[in-house]
N, C-alpha and C positions, 0 to 999 in steps of 0.2 A: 040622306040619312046616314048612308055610309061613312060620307065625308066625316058629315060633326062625329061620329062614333070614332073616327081615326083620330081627329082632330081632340077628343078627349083624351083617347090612347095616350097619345102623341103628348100633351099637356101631364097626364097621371106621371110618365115616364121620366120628363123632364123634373120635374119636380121629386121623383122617387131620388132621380140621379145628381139633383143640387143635394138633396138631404146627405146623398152617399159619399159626395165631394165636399160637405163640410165635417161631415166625421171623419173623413182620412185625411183633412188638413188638420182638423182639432190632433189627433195620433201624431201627427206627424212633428206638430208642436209639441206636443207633450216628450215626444221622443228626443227633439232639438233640444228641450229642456234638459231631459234625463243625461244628456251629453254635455252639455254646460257644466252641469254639475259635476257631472264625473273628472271634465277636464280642470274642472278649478281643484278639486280634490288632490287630483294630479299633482297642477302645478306645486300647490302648498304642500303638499308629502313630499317633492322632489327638492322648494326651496330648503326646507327643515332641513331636511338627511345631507344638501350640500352646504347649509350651515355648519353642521355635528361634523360632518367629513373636515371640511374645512379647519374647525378649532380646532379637532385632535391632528391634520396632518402639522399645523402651526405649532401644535403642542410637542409632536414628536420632533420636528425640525429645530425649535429653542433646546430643546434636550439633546439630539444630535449635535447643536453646535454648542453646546458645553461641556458634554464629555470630548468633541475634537479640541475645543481651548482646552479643558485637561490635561486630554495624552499630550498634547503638544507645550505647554507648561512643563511637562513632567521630561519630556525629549530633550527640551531647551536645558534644563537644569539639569541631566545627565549630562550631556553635554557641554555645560561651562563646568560641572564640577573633573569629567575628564581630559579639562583642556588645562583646569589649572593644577591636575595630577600631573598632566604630562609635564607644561609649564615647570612644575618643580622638580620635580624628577628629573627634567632638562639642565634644571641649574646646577642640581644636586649634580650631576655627573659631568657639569662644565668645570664645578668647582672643585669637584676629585679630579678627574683628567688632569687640569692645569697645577695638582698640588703634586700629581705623577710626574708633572712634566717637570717642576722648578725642582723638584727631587733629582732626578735620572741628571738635570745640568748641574746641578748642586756634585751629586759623588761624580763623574765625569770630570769637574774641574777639582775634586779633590778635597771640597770644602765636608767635612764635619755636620750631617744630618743630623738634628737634635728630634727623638723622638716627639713626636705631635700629642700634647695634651686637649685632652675634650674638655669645651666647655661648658660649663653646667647650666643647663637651662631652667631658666626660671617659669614657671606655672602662675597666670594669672588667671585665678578662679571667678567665677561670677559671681561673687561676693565682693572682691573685688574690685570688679570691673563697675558696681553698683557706687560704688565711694567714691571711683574717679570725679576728676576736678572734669567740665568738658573744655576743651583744646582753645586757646587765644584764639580770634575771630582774625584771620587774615584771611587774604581772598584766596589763597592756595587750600583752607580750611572750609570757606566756604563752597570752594568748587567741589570739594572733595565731598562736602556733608550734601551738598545736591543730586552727586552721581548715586553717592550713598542711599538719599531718598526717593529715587528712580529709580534704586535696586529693590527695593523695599516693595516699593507699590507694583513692582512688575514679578514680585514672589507675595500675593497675597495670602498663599497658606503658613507663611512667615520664614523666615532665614532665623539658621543659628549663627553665632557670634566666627566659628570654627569658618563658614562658607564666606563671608565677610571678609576675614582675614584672607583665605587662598582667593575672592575674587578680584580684591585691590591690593594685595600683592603688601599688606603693612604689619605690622605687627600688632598683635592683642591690644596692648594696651594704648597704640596711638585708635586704632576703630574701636575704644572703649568710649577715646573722649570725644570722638565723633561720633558716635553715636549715642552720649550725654548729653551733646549738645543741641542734636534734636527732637530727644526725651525733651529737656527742658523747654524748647521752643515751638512746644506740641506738635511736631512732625512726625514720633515717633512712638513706641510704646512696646514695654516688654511684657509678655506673657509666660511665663513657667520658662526655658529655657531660647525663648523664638521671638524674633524684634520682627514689629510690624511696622508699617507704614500708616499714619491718620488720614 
């Protein structure tokens, strides 16, 4: 009697304790669950924000490297416009020196200095410059109107007619008809006082 009475025991307990081993497997799933979830949550909050991170660092770094093309645009063009100051200002002072020099050989031999008349220069207006005929098409002309249109596209906020003349070193009115002549061969194009590049 004792036996079977253990032997119930024994059976009641078992059974109490499957019951209590598949609620804490059930919890335990539900718990694995509640962590799936959370970790997908995760993930997608995390791809989002390094999406959004992403555009704007790409966003700042386009904008970082066009304000450095900027400043350095801006560097470059200080400096050809103070090379071709110096440039003249070089010549300028090559061409007095040497009018010093042939002077001082001049009274030294005795010869008769005739005072130095100025020559009156002439002003070609952008009015102008706007009538010129463009320059006969030789290759000398056309190497020039190329260099010309290389300067052009490499000053996209535009060149005035003044930077043109000190950067090719010509006078007004030859960089008028070069620069007519790739107005007319649509390379070119004026705006209010500033030639752009097409």
């Amino acid at each position: 009697m004792a036996i079977a009475a253990d032997m119930k025991n024994l059976a009641e307990d078992i059974v109490a304790s499957y019951d209590l081993r598949v609620a804490g497997i059930g919890e335990i799933k539900e718990g694995v669950k509640g962590l799936q979830l959370e970790a997908q949550e995760l993930v997608k909050d995390s791809s989002v924000a390094r999406r959004k991170a992403s555009g704007q660092l790409r966003k700042e770094l386009g904008e970082y490297r066009q304000q450095i093309k900027t400043e350095t645009s801006e560097i470059l063009n200080n400096a050809y416009k103070i090379r071709n100051e110096t440039k003249n200002d070089l010549k300028e002072a090559t061409a007095t020196w040497q009018e010093f020099v042939t002077t001082m050989q001049q009274k030294r031999a005795g010869v008769k200095v005739a005072p130095k008349v100025e020559e009156a220069k002439v002003e070609v207006t952008e009015e102008a410059i706007a009538e010129v005929e463009p320059a006969a098409v030789t290759p000398e002309i056309v190497e020039l109107q190329g260099r010309v249109f290389e300067y052009l596209a490499d000053h996209p906020d535009g060149t005035r007619m003044v930077e043109l003349e000190r950067e090719f070193d010509i006078a007004r009115i030859q960089m008028a008809r070069v620069i007519r002549g790739l107005i007319d061969n649509g390379k070119a194009e004026k705006r209010d006082l500033l030639y752009f590049a097409i």
